[in-house]
C-alpha positions as a Markdown table, in Angstrom:
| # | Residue | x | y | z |
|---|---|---|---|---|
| 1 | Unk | -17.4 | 11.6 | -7.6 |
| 2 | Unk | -20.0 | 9.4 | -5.8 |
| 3 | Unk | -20.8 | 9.2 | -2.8 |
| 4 | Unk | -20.1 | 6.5 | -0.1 |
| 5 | Unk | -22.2 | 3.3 | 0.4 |
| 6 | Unk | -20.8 | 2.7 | 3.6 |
| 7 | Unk | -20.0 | 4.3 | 7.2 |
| 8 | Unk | -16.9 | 4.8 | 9.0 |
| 9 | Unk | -17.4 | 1.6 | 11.1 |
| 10 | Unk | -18.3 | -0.6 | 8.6 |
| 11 | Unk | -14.7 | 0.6 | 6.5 |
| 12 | Unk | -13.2 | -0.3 | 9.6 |
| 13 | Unk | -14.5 | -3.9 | 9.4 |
| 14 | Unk | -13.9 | -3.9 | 5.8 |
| 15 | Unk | -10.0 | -2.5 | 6.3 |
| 16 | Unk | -9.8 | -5.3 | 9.1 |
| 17 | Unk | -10.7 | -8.1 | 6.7 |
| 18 | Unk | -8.5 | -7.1 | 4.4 |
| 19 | Unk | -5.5 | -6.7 | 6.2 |
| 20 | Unk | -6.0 | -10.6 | 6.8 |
| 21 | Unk | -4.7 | -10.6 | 3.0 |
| 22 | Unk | -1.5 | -12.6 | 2.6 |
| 23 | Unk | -0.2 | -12.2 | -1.5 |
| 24 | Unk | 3.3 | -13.9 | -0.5 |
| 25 | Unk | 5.6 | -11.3 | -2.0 |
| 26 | Unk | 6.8 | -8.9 | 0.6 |
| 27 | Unk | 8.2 | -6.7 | -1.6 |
| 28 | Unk | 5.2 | -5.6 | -3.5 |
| 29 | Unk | 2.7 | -6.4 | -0.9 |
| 30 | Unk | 2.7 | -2.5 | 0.0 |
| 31 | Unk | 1.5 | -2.3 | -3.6 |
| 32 | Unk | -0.7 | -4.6 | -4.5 |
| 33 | Unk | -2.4 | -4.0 | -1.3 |
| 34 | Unk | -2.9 | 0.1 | -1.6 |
| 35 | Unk | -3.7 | -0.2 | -5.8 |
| 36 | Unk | -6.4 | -3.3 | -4.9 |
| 37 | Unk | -7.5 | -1.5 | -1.8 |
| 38 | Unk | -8.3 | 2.1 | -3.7 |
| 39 | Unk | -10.0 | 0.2 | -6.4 |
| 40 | Unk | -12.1 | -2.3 | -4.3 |
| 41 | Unk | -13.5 | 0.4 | -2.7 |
| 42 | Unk | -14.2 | 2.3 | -5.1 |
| 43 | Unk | -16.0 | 0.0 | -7.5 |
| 44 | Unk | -17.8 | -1.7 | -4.7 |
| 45 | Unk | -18.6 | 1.2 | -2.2 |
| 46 | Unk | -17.7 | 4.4 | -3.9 |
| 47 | Unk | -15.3 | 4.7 | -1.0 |
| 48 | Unk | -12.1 | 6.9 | -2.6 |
| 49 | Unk | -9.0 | 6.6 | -0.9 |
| 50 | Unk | -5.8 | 8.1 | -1.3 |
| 51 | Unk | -3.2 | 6.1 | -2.4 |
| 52 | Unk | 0.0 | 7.4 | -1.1 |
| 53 | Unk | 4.0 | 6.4 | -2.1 |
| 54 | Unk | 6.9 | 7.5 | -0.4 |
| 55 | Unk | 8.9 | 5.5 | 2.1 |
| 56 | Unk | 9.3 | 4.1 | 5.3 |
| 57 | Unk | 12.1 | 5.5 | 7.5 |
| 58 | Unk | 13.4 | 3.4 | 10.9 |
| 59 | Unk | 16.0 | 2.1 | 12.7 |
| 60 | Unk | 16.7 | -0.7 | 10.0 |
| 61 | Unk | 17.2 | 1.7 | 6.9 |
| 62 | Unk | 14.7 | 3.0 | 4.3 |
| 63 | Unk | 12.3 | 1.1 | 2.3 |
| 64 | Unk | 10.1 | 2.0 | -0.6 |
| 65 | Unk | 6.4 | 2.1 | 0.6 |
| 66 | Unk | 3.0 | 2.3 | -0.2 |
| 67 | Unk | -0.1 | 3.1 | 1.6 |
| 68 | Unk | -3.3 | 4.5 | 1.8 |
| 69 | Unk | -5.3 | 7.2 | 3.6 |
| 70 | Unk | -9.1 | 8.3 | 3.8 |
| 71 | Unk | -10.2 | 11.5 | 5.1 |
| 72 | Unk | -7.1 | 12.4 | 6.5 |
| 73 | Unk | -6.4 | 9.7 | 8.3 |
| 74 | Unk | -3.8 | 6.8 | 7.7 |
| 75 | Unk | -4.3 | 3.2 | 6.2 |
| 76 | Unk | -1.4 | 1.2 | 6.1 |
| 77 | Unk | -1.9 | -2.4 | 6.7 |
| 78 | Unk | 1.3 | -3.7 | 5.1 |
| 79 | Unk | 3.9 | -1.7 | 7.2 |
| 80 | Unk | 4.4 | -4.6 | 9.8 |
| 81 | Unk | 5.9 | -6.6 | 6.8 |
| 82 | Unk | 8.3 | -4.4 | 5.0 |
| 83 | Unk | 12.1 | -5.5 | 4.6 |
| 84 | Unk | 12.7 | -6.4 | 8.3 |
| 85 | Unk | 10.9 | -2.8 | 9.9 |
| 86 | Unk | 8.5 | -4.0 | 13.0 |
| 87 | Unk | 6.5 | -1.0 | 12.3 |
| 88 | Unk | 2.8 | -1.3 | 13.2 |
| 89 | Unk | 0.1 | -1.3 | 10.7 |
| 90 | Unk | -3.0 | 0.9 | 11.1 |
| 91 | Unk | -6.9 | 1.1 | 10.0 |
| 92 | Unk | -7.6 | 5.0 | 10.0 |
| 93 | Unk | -4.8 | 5.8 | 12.6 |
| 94 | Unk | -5.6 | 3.0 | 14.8 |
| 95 | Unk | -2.8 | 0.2 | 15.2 |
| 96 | Unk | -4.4 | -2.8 | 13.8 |
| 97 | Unk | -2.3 | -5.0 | 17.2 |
| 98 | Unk | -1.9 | -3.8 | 20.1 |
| 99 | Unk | 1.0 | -4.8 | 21.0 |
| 100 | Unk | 2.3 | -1.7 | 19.9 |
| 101 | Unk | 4.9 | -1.5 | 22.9 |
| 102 | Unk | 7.4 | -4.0 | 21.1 |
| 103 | Unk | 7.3 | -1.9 | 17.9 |
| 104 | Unk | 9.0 | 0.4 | 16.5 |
| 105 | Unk | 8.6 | 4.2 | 15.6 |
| 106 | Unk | 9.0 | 4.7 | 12.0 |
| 107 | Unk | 8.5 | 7.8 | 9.9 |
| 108 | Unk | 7.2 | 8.4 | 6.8 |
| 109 | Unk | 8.7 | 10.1 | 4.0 |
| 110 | Unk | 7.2 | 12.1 | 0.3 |
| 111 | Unk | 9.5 | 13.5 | -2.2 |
| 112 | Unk | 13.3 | 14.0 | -1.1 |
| 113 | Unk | 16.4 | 13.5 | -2.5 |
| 114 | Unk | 17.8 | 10.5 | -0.4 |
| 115 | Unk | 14.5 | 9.0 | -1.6 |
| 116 | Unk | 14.9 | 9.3 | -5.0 |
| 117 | Unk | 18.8 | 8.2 | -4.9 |
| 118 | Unk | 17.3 | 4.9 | -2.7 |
| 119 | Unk | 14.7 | 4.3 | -5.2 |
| 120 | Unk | 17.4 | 4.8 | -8.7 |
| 121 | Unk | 19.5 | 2.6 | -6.3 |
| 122 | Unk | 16.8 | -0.1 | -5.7 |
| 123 | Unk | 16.0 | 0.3 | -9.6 |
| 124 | Unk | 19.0 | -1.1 | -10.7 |
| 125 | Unk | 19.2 | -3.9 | -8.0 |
| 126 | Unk | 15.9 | -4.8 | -9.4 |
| 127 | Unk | 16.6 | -4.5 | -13.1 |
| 128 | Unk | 19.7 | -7.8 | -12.0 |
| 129 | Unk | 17.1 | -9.5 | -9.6 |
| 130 | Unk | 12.9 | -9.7 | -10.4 |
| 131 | Unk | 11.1 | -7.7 | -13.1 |
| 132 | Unk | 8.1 | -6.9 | -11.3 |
| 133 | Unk | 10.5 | -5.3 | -8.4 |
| 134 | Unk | 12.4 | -3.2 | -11.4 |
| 135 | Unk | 8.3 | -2.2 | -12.3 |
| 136 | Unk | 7.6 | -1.5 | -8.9 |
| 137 | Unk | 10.9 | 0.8 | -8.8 |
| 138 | Unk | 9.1 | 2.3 | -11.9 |
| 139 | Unk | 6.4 | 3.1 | -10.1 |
| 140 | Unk | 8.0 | 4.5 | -7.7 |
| 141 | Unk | 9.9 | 7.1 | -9.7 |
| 142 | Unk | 7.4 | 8.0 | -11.5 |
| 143 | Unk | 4.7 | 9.4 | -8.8 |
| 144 | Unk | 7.0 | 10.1 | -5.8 |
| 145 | Unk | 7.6 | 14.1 | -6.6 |
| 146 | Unk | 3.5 | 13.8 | -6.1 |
| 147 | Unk | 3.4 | 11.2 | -3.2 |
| 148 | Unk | 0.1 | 9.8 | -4.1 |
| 149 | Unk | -0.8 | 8.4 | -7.3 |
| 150 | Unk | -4.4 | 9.6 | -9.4 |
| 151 | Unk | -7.2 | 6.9 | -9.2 |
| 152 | Unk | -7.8 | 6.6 | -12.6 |
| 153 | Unk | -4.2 | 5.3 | -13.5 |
| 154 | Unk | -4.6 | 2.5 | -10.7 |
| 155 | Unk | -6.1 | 0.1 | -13.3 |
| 156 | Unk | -3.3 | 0.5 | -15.5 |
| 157 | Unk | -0.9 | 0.0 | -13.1 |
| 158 | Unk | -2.6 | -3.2 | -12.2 |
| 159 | Unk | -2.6 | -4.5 | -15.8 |
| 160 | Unk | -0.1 | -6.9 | -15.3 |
| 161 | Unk | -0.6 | -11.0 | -15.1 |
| 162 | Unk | 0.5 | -10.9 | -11.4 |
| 163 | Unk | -0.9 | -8.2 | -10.0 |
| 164 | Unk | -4.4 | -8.9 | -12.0 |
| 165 | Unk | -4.2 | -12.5 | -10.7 |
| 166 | Unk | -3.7 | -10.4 | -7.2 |
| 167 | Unk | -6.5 | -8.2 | -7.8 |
| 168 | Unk | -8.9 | -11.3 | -8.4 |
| 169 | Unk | -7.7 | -12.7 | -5.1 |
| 170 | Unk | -8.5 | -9.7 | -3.6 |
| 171 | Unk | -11.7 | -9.4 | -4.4 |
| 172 | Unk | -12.8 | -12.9 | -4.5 |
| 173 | Unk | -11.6 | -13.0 | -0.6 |
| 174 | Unk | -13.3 | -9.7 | -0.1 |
| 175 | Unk | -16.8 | -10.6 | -1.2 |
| 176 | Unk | -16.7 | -14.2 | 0.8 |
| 177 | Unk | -19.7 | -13.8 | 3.2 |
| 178 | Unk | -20.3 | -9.9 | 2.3 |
């Protein structure tokens, strides 16, 4: 494992620019955002983040979710947007708005049962609805006993039209100005 190109402060900036990201598709943003994230990083800065899966918990329900952490500390900059939740988003534990007041607490969740059964549930909405939701359902099942997924099957996981297309976005936008 390398080690980092960059400082704490400057990831900051970096997560800050990122989280300006819009790829349009609220249900897998969470996803495309934590696989491109992990890998961007990593290629460009040696930076290795954790990409975690598990789910959001709050007043409106449960929702599948993904998200990142370094170090300990949290990355999620896609939390705002999931199904309806006014969660805040955060750049290593600090809440990316502050108008943190009008949000709401949500909790997050690795590896239980209800989790599962919502996920096999989702699955089979999916499998009726969008094909890259049923794959993202897929996902899902398949790392949540672990609750992070291993960096070196992030560019498989990626190797789909979409989510390269995503990926090139991604980076493109990322290395404007760098």
């Amino acid at each position: 494992m390398g080690k980092s190109k960059i400082n704490e402060e400057d990831l900051r900036t970096i997560l800050k620019k990122a989280s300006e990201i819009e790829f349009g598709n609220a249900w897998g943003d969470c996803l495309l955002m934590t696989l491109s994230l992990t890998r961007y990083l990593k290629e460009e800065y040696g930076v290795e983040l954790k990409a975690h899966i598990g789910a959001l918990v709050g007043e409106e329900g449960t929702t599948l979710h993904m998200w990142n952490s370094y170090k300990g500390k949290m990355i999620d900059l896609t939390a705002h947007k999931q199904r309806g939740e006014t969660a805040q988003s955060f750049i290593l534990d600090t809440p990316i708005s502050e108008e943190g007041n009008s949000k709401r607490v949500v909790s997050y969740k690795i590896n239980s049962e209800p989790l599962r059964d919502f996920a096999r549930n989702m699955a089979k909405y999916a499998e009726e609805k969008s094909p890259e939701s049923l794959s993202i359902s897929h996902i899902f099942l398949k790392y949540e006993r672990a609750g992070k997924i291993p960096y070196d099957d992030i560019p498989s996981l990626m190797d789909t039209e979409s989510r390269r297309n995503n990926y090139e976005k991604f980076k493109s936008y990322m290395n404007q100005n760098r």
